[in-house]
N, C-alpha and C positions, 0 to 999 in steps of 0.2 A: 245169340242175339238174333233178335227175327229180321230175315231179309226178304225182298219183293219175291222170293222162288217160295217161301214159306206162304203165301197169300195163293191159298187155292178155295176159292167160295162154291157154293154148290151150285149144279147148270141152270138153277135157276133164274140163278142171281150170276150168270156172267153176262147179262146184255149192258152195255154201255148206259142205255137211258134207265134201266130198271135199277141201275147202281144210281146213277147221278138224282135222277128223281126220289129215290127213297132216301136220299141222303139228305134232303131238305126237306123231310115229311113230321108232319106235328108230331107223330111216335116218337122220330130221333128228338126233338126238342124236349119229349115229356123225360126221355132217359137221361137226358144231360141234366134237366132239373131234377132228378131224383138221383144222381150220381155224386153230383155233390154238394145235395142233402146227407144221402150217406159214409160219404168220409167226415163229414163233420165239419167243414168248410166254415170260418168267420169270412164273409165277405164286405169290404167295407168301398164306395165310392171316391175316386179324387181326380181335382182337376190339374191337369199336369204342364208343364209349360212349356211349350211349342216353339220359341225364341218369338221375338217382335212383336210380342201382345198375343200372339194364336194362345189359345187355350183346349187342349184337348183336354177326354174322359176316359177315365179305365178303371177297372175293377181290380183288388189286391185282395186273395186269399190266401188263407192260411190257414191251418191246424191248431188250434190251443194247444198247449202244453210239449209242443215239440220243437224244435230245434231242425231249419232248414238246412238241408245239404247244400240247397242252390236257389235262384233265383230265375223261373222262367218267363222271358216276355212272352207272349204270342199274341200275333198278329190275322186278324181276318177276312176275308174275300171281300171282292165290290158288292159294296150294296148288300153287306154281311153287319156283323156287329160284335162287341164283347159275349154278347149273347147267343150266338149260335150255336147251333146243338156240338158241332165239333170244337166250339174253342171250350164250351163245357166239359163237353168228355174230354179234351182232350187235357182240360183242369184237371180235374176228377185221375184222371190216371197220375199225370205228373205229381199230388197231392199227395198218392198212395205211396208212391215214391219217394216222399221225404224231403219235393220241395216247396215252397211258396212260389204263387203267381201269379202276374200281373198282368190282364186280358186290357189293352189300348181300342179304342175305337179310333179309328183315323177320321177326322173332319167331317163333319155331316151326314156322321154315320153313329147308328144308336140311340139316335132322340137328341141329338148332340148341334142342331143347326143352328140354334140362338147362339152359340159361342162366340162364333164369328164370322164378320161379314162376308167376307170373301168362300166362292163356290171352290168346293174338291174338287182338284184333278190330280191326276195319276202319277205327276212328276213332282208332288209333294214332298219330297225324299227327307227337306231342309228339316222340317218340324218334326218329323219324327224319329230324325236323329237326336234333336234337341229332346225331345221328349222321352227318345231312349236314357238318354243322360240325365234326365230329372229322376227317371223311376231310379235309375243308375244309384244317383246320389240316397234320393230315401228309402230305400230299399235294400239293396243288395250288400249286407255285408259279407256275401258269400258268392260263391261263382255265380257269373250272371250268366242265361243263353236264351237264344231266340228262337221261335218256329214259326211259321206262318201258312196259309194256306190260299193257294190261286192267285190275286192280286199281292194278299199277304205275303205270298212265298218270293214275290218278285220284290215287294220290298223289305223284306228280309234279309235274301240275299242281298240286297244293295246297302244295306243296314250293315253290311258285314263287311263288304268293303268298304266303306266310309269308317270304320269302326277306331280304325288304328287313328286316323288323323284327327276325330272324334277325340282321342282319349279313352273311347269306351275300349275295356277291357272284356271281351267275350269268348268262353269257353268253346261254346260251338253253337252252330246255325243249322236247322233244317227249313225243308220247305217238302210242300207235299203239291204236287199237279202247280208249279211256280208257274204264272204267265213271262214265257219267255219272250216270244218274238211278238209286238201286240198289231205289229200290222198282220201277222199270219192269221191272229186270232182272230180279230175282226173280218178278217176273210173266210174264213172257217165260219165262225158264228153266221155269215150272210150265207152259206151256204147248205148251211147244217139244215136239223129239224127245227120248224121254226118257235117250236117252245121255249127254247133258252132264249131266242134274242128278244121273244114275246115277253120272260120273267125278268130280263135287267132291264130291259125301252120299260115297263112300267113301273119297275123300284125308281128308277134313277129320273122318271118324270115326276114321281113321288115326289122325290126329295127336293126337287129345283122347286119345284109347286110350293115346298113350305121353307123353302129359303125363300121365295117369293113374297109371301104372306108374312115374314117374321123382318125381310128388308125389302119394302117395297118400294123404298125413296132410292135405292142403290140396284136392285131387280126390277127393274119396269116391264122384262121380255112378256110376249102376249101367248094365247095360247096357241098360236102357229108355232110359235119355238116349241113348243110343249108336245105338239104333235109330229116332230117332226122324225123320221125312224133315226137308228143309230149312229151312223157315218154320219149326216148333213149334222143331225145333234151334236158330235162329237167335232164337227168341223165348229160349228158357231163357238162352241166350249173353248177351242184352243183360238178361234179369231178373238174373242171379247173377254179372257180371263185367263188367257195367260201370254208369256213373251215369246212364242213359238212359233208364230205366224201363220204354221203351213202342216197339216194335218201330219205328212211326213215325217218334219222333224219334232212334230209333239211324239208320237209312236218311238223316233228313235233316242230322245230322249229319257225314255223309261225300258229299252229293250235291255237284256241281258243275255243275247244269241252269239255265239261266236266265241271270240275271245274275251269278250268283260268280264268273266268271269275269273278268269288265267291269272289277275291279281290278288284274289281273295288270300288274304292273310288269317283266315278263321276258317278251321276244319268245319266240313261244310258236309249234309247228308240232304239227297234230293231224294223222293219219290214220284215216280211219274207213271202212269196206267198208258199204254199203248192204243188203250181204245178211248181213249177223252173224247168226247165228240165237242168239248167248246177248247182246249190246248191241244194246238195238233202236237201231234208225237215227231213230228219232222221235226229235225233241227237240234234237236236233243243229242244226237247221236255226233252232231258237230260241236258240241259243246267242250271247251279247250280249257278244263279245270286244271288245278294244282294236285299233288301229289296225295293231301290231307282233305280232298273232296272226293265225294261217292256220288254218283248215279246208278239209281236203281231202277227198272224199269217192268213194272208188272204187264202181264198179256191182258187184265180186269182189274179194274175200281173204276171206270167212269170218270166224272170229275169230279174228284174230291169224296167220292164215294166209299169205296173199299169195304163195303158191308160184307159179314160172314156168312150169319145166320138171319134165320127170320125172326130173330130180337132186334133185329137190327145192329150187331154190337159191329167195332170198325177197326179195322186194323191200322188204317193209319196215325188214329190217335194213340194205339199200344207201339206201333212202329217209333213215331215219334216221341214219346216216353222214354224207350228203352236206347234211342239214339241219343238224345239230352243224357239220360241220367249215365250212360256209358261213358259221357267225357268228363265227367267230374273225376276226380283222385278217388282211387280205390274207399281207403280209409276213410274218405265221408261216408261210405255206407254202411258203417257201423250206426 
Protein backbone atom coordinates (compact mmCIF):
# COMPACT_ATOMS: atom_id res chain seq x y z
CA UNK A 1 0.00 0.00 0.00
CA UNK A 2 1.37 3.41 -0.96
CA UNK A 3 2.48 5.51 2.16
CA UNK A 4 3.58 9.53 2.36
CA UNK A 5 7.68 7.88 2.29
CA UNK A 6 6.66 6.42 -1.19
CA UNK A 7 5.84 10.07 -2.67
CA UNK A 8 9.34 11.23 -3.90
CA UNK A 9 8.43 13.83 -6.98
CA UNK A 10 11.39 15.08 -9.02
CA UNK A 11 13.37 18.37 -7.62
CA UNK A 12 11.52 20.10 -9.80
CA UNK A 13 8.49 19.74 -8.70
CA UNK A 14 9.53 19.78 -4.71
CA UNK A 15 8.73 23.61 -4.27
CA UNK A 16 5.62 24.17 -2.16
CA UNK A 17 3.96 26.77 -4.57
CA UNK A 18 5.09 24.90 -7.87
CA UNK A 19 3.08 21.83 -6.23
CA UNK A 20 -0.06 23.82 -5.00
CA UNK A 21 -0.30 26.04 -8.16
CA UNK A 22 -0.01 23.26 -10.81
CA UNK A 23 -2.50 21.61 -8.83
CA UNK A 24 -5.15 23.97 -9.75
CA UNK A 25 -3.94 24.49 -13.40
CA UNK A 26 -6.46 24.05 -16.47
CA UNK A 27 -3.93 20.87 -17.59
CA UNK A 28 -5.03 19.01 -14.10
CA UNK A 29 -8.81 19.96 -15.11
CA UNK A 30 -8.26 18.81 -18.87
CA UNK A 31 -6.84 15.17 -17.19
CA UNK A 32 -9.74 14.77 -14.78
CA UNK A 33 -12.21 15.27 -17.75
CA UNK A 34 -10.49 12.88 -19.82
CA UNK A 35 -9.92 10.34 -17.00
CA UNK A 36 -13.20 9.72 -16.62
CA UNK A 37 -14.22 9.80 -19.95
CA UNK A 38 -11.80 6.88 -20.00
CA UNK A 39 -13.03 4.56 -17.49
CA UNK A 40 -16.30 4.93 -18.99
CA UNK A 41 -18.03 6.71 -16.26
CA UNK A 42 -22.23 7.29 -16.51
CA UNK A 43 -22.49 10.38 -14.75
CA UNK A 44 -25.75 11.48 -13.76
CA UNK A 45 -26.95 14.89 -11.47
CA UNK A 46 -29.11 14.95 -8.13
CA UNK A 47 -30.43 17.15 -5.52
CA UNK A 48 -29.85 15.80 -2.30
CA UNK A 49 -31.36 16.81 0.96
CA UNK A 50 -29.68 18.72 3.49
CA UNK A 51 -32.44 18.48 6.34
CA UNK A 52 -34.96 21.80 6.91
CA UNK A 53 -35.56 22.58 3.10
CA UNK A 54 -31.44 22.99 2.37
CA UNK A 55 -31.10 21.34 -0.87
CA UNK A 56 -27.61 20.42 -2.00
CA UNK A 57 -25.92 18.89 -5.55
CA UNK A 58 -23.77 16.14 -6.42
CA UNK A 59 -22.73 14.03 -9.08
CA UNK A 60 -23.22 9.94 -8.88
CA UNK A 61 -20.89 7.72 -11.14
CA UNK A 62 -20.66 4.56 -12.05
CA UNK A 63 -19.62 1.94 -14.45
CA UNK A 64 -22.32 0.17 -16.69
CA UNK A 65 -22.38 -3.31 -16.40
CA UNK A 66 -20.42 -3.80 -13.21
CA UNK A 67 -21.33 -4.44 -9.79
CA UNK A 68 -19.82 -1.88 -7.03
CA UNK A 69 -17.60 -3.06 -4.22
CA UNK A 70 -18.38 0.32 -2.42
CA UNK A 71 -19.73 3.54 -2.18
CA UNK A 72 -17.31 6.51 -2.11
CA UNK A 73 -18.41 10.08 -0.97
CA UNK A 74 -15.99 12.79 -1.62
CA UNK A 75 -15.93 15.97 -0.44
CA UNK A 76 -14.17 19.31 -1.89
CA UNK A 77 -12.02 22.35 -0.89
CA UNK A 78 -13.42 26.07 -0.32
CA UNK A 79 -14.42 27.48 -3.07
CA UNK A 80 -13.60 24.10 -4.95
CA UNK A 81 -16.68 21.97 -6.43
CA UNK A 82 -17.74 18.34 -7.52
CA UNK A 83 -15.80 19.41 -10.50
CA UNK A 84 -12.43 19.79 -9.53
CA UNK A 85 -9.62 18.36 -11.21
CA UNK A 86 -8.89 16.16 -7.87
CA UNK A 87 -12.31 15.07 -7.09
CA UNK A 88 -12.21 13.94 -10.78
CA UNK A 89 -9.22 11.99 -10.59
CA UNK A 90 -9.62 11.13 -7.68
CA UNK A 91 -13.40 9.53 -9.33
CA UNK A 92 -11.51 8.19 -12.03
CA UNK A 93 -9.18 6.19 -9.76
CA UNK A 94 -11.79 5.01 -7.06
CA UNK A 95 -13.97 3.91 -10.39
CA UNK A 96 -11.04 1.78 -11.64
CA UNK A 97 -11.26 0.19 -8.39
CA UNK A 98 -14.59 -1.20 -8.56
CA UNK A 99 -16.50 1.55 -6.86
CA UNK A 100 -19.23 3.96 -7.52
CA UNK A 101 -19.20 7.74 -6.42
CA UNK A 102 -20.78 10.32 -5.33
CA UNK A 103 -18.90 13.86 -5.71
CA UNK A 104 -21.42 16.60 -3.11
CA UNK A 105 -20.90 20.22 -3.68
CA UNK A 106 -21.44 21.89 -0.25
CA UNK A 107 -23.69 24.98 -0.51
CA UNK A 108 -22.77 27.70 -2.89
CA UNK A 109 -20.53 25.89 -4.36
CA UNK A 110 -20.62 24.49 -8.09
CA UNK A 111 -23.23 26.80 -9.71
CA UNK A 112 -25.18 25.65 -6.78
CA UNK A 113 -26.35 29.31 -5.19
CA UNK A 114 -30.05 29.40 -6.33
CA UNK A 115 -30.63 26.45 -3.81
CA UNK A 116 -30.71 28.39 -1.09
CA UNK A 117 -31.15 31.30 0.64
CA UNK A 118 -28.97 31.37 3.31
CA UNK A 119 -24.80 32.12 2.70
CA UNK A 120 -21.99 28.89 3.29
CA UNK A 121 -20.02 28.87 6.23
CA UNK A 122 -17.63 26.64 7.34
CA UNK A 123 -19.65 25.20 10.49
CA UNK A 124 -22.19 23.82 8.05
CA UNK A 125 -21.42 20.25 9.34
CA UNK A 126 -25.63 19.74 10.03
CA UNK A 127 -26.54 19.43 6.15
CA UNK A 128 -24.09 17.59 5.24
CA UNK A 129 -24.42 15.02 7.52
CA UNK A 130 -28.08 15.02 6.53
CA UNK A 131 -26.96 14.75 3.00
CA UNK A 132 -24.47 12.06 3.75
CA UNK A 133 -27.52 10.10 4.94
CA UNK A 134 -29.61 10.88 1.74
CA UNK A 135 -26.82 9.61 -0.71
CA UNK A 136 -26.58 6.97 2.28
CA UNK A 137 -30.08 5.84 1.63
CA UNK A 138 -30.08 5.97 -2.34
CA UNK A 139 -27.10 4.76 -3.04
CA UNK A 140 -25.11 2.59 -0.95
CA UNK A 141 -26.13 -0.74 -0.89
CA UNK A 142 -22.57 -1.55 -0.16
CA UNK A 143 -19.84 -0.12 2.02
CA UNK A 144 -19.97 3.38 2.18
CA UNK A 145 -16.70 5.81 2.75
CA UNK A 146 -15.60 9.22 2.74
CA UNK A 147 -12.49 11.36 1.55
CA UNK A 148 -12.22 14.74 1.20
CA UNK A 149 -9.69 17.39 0.58
CA UNK A 150 -8.61 20.83 2.60
CA UNK A 151 -11.81 22.31 3.87
CA UNK A 152 -13.24 18.92 2.61
CA UNK A 153 -10.91 16.85 4.61
CA UNK A 154 -11.95 18.90 7.73
CA UNK A 155 -15.41 18.08 7.07
CA UNK A 156 -14.83 14.75 6.56
CA UNK A 157 -13.37 14.02 9.33
CA UNK A 158 -16.18 15.66 11.30
CA UNK A 159 -18.43 13.57 8.98
CA UNK A 160 -16.91 10.79 10.75
CA UNK A 161 -17.39 11.67 14.03
CA UNK A 162 -20.92 12.58 13.88
CA UNK A 163 -21.27 9.41 11.93
CA UNK A 164 -22.12 6.85 14.65
CA UNK A 165 -25.02 9.14 16.19
CA UNK A 166 -25.92 9.82 12.43
CA UNK A 167 -26.77 6.31 11.89
CA UNK A 168 -24.42 6.49 9.08
CA UNK A 169 -22.68 3.38 8.83
CA UNK A 170 -18.94 4.23 7.31
CA UNK A 171 -16.07 1.83 6.45
CA UNK A 172 -13.37 4.53 6.61
CA UNK A 173 -12.53 8.25 6.04
CA UNK A 174 -9.64 9.96 4.69
CA UNK A 175 -8.62 13.39 4.31
CA UNK A 176 -5.58 14.81 2.33
CA UNK A 177 -3.96 18.45 3.66
CA UNK A 178 -7.64 18.55 6.23
CA UNK A 179 -7.90 22.18 7.55
CA UNK A 180 -7.09 21.66 10.91
CA UNK A 181 -6.69 24.57 13.25
CA UNK A 182 -8.65 27.38 10.99
CA UNK A 183 -7.58 30.28 13.14
CA UNK A 184 -3.73 29.12 12.40
CA UNK A 185 -4.72 28.95 8.93
CA UNK A 186 -5.97 32.21 8.42
CA UNK A 187 -2.74 33.34 10.08
CA UNK A 188 -0.70 31.50 7.87
CA UNK A 189 -2.67 32.52 4.86
CA UNK A 190 -2.05 36.62 6.09
CA UNK A 191 1.22 35.69 6.22
CA UNK A 192 2.11 33.63 3.39
CA UNK A 193 2.65 34.49 -0.38
CA UNK A 194 -0.10 36.61 -1.15
CA UNK A 195 -1.43 34.70 -4.11
CA UNK A 196 -3.44 32.22 -2.25
CA UNK A 197 -5.30 34.71 -0.03
CA UNK A 198 -5.52 36.82 -3.60
CA UNK A 199 -7.33 33.35 -5.26
CA UNK A 200 -10.01 32.55 -2.33
CA UNK A 201 -10.69 36.96 -1.42
CA UNK A 202 -11.74 36.64 -5.24
CA UNK A 203 -13.68 33.09 -5.36
CA UNK A 204 -15.49 33.69 -2.40
CA UNK A 205 -16.36 37.58 -3.44
CA UNK A 206 -17.49 35.76 -6.51
CA UNK A 207 -19.77 33.83 -4.91
CA UNK A 208 -21.41 36.28 -2.18
CA UNK A 209 -21.72 38.77 -5.52
CA UNK A 210 -24.21 36.16 -7.07
CA UNK A 211 -25.92 35.10 -3.84
CA UNK A 212 -26.32 38.78 -4.13
CA UNK A 213 -27.99 38.99 -7.39
CA UNK A 214 -29.90 35.66 -7.21
CA UNK A 215 -31.38 37.01 -3.29
CA UNK A 216 -31.32 40.59 -3.25
CA UNK A 217 -34.49 41.21 -1.05
CA UNK A 218 -32.44 38.95 1.81
CA UNK A 219 -28.41 40.17 0.49
CA UNK A 220 -28.75 43.89 0.49
CA UNK A 221 -24.72 44.06 1.55
CA UNK A 222 -22.90 46.74 -0.73
CA UNK A 223 -19.75 46.66 -2.43
CA UNK A 224 -17.62 47.70 0.58
CA UNK A 225 -18.51 44.28 2.02
CA UNK A 226 -17.37 42.81 -1.18
CA UNK A 227 -14.23 44.64 -0.95
CA UNK A 228 -13.38 43.94 2.00
CA UNK A 229 -9.92 41.46 2.55
CA UNK A 230 -10.45 38.13 4.43
CA UNK A 231 -10.37 38.48 8.27
CA UNK A 232 -12.92 41.67 8.38
CA UNK A 233 -14.89 39.43 5.45
CA UNK A 234 -14.90 36.67 7.44
CA UNK A 235 -15.75 38.73 10.62
CA UNK A 236 -18.96 40.34 8.92
CA UNK A 237 -19.84 36.46 7.85
CA UNK A 238 -19.83 35.09 11.32
CA UNK A 239 -21.52 38.64 12.85
CA UNK A 240 -24.69 38.62 10.24
CA UNK A 241 -25.05 34.70 9.28
CA UNK A 242 -24.32 32.82 11.69
CA UNK A 243 -25.05 32.15 15.84
CA UNK A 244 -21.19 32.55 16.71
CA UNK A 245 -20.96 36.02 17.45
CA UNK A 246 -17.32 36.28 17.72
CA UNK A 247 -14.69 35.35 14.93
CA UNK A 248 -13.01 33.00 17.70
CA UNK A 249 -15.62 30.92 18.41
CA UNK A 250 -16.76 30.72 14.55
CA UNK A 251 -12.81 29.18 14.04
CA UNK A 252 -13.35 27.03 17.06
CA UNK A 253 -16.32 25.83 16.04
CA UNK A 254 -15.05 24.02 12.94
CA UNK A 255 -11.45 23.18 14.44
CA UNK A 256 -10.36 19.74 14.65
CA UNK A 257 -6.70 20.38 16.69
CA UNK A 258 -5.88 18.63 19.62
CA UNK A 259 -7.93 16.06 20.97
CA UNK A 260 -11.36 16.23 18.65
CA UNK A 261 -10.24 13.93 16.90
CA UNK A 262 -9.54 11.17 19.90
CA UNK A 263 -13.36 10.21 19.58
CA UNK A 264 -13.36 9.22 15.99
CA UNK A 265 -15.13 5.80 15.86
CA UNK A 266 -14.20 5.30 11.91
CA UNK A 267 -10.67 4.10 10.91
CA UNK A 268 -9.45 7.30 9.77
CA UNK A 269 -6.10 7.95 7.00
CA UNK A 270 -4.79 11.60 6.99
CA UNK A 271 -2.40 13.02 4.38
CA UNK A 272 -0.61 15.98 5.12
CA UNK A 273 2.61 17.61 3.07
CA UNK A 274 4.96 19.42 5.65
CA UNK A 275 5.54 22.22 3.31
CA UNK A 276 1.66 23.42 2.68
CA UNK A 277 2.11 26.97 2.66
CA UNK A 278 -1.90 27.58 3.19
CA UNK A 279 -2.30 24.40 6.34
CA UNK A 280 0.62 24.90 8.63
CA UNK A 281 2.14 21.64 9.44
CA UNK A 282 2.12 22.71 13.20
CA UNK A 283 -0.22 21.12 15.30
CA UNK A 284 -0.58 17.95 13.33
CA UNK A 285 2.08 16.45 15.25
CA UNK A 286 -0.43 17.10 18.50
CA UNK A 287 -3.00 15.60 16.90
CA UNK A 288 -4.55 12.83 19.71
CA UNK A 289 -6.03 10.20 17.25
CA UNK A 290 -7.38 6.52 18.01
CA UNK A 291 -5.67 3.48 17.55
CA UNK A 292 -7.46 2.79 13.94
CA UNK A 293 -6.26 6.47 12.57
CA UNK A 294 -3.03 7.08 10.52
CA UNK A 295 -1.24 10.31 10.04
CA UNK A 296 1.04 10.49 7.30
CA UNK A 297 3.09 13.30 6.74
CA UNK A 298 5.14 13.96 3.31
CA UNK A 299 8.43 16.36 3.32
CA UNK A 300 6.31 17.65 -0.64
CA UNK A 301 2.73 18.05 -2.11
CA UNK A 302 2.03 21.63 -1.35
CA UNK A 303 -1.53 21.91 -0.80
CA UNK A 304 -3.35 19.56 -2.05
CA UNK A 305 -0.80 19.24 -4.65
CA UNK A 306 1.26 16.02 -4.65
CA UNK A 307 2.00 16.12 -8.41
CA UNK A 308 4.66 13.36 -9.66
CA UNK A 309 5.44 13.98 -13.08
CA UNK A 310 5.20 16.58 -15.69
CA UNK A 311 1.66 14.88 -16.59
CA UNK A 312 0.86 16.16 -13.86
CA UNK A 313 -0.56 12.89 -12.51
CA UNK A 314 -1.18 12.91 -8.30
CA UNK A 315 -0.56 10.72 -5.75
CA UNK A 316 -2.86 11.76 -3.56
CA UNK A 317 -5.72 10.77 -5.33
CA UNK A 318 -3.82 7.05 -5.98
CA UNK A 319 -3.13 7.38 -2.13
CA UNK A 320 -6.59 7.90 -1.29
CA UNK A 321 -7.92 5.09 -3.76
CA UNK A 322 -5.76 2.63 -2.41
CA UNK A 323 -6.73 3.88 1.36
CA UNK A 324 -10.73 3.46 0.71
CA UNK A 325 -10.47 0.47 -1.33
CA UNK A 326 -8.06 -1.20 1.62
CA UNK A 327 -10.97 -0.98 4.09
CA UNK A 328 -13.51 -2.92 2.28
CA UNK A 329 -13.55 -7.02 2.96
CA UNK A 330 -11.02 -8.75 1.08
CA UNK A 331 -13.51 -10.79 -0.87
CA UNK A 332 -15.20 -7.76 -2.48
CA UNK A 333 -12.29 -7.49 -4.66
CA UNK A 334 -13.15 -10.29 -6.47
Amino acid sequence: MLTAADYRPPRWLRNAHVQSLLGTSGLRRWHGERALRDCGAVTTGHLIDGGDGVRLHGLHSTIPGTTPRGLALLLHGWEGSAESSYMRLTAAQLLRRGFEVFRLNFRDHGDTHHLNEGIFHSNRIDEVVHAACDVADRFARRPLVVAGYSLGGNFALRLALRAPAAGLDLAHVSAVCPVLDPARTMESMERGLPVYMWYFERKWRGSLARKRELFPQVHAFDNQVLGLRMRPLTQWLVERHTEFGTLDNYFDGYSIAGSRLAALQVPASILMAADDPVIPVAGFDQLQLPADARLEISPWGGHCGFLENARLEGFAERWTAERLAAALPAARDS
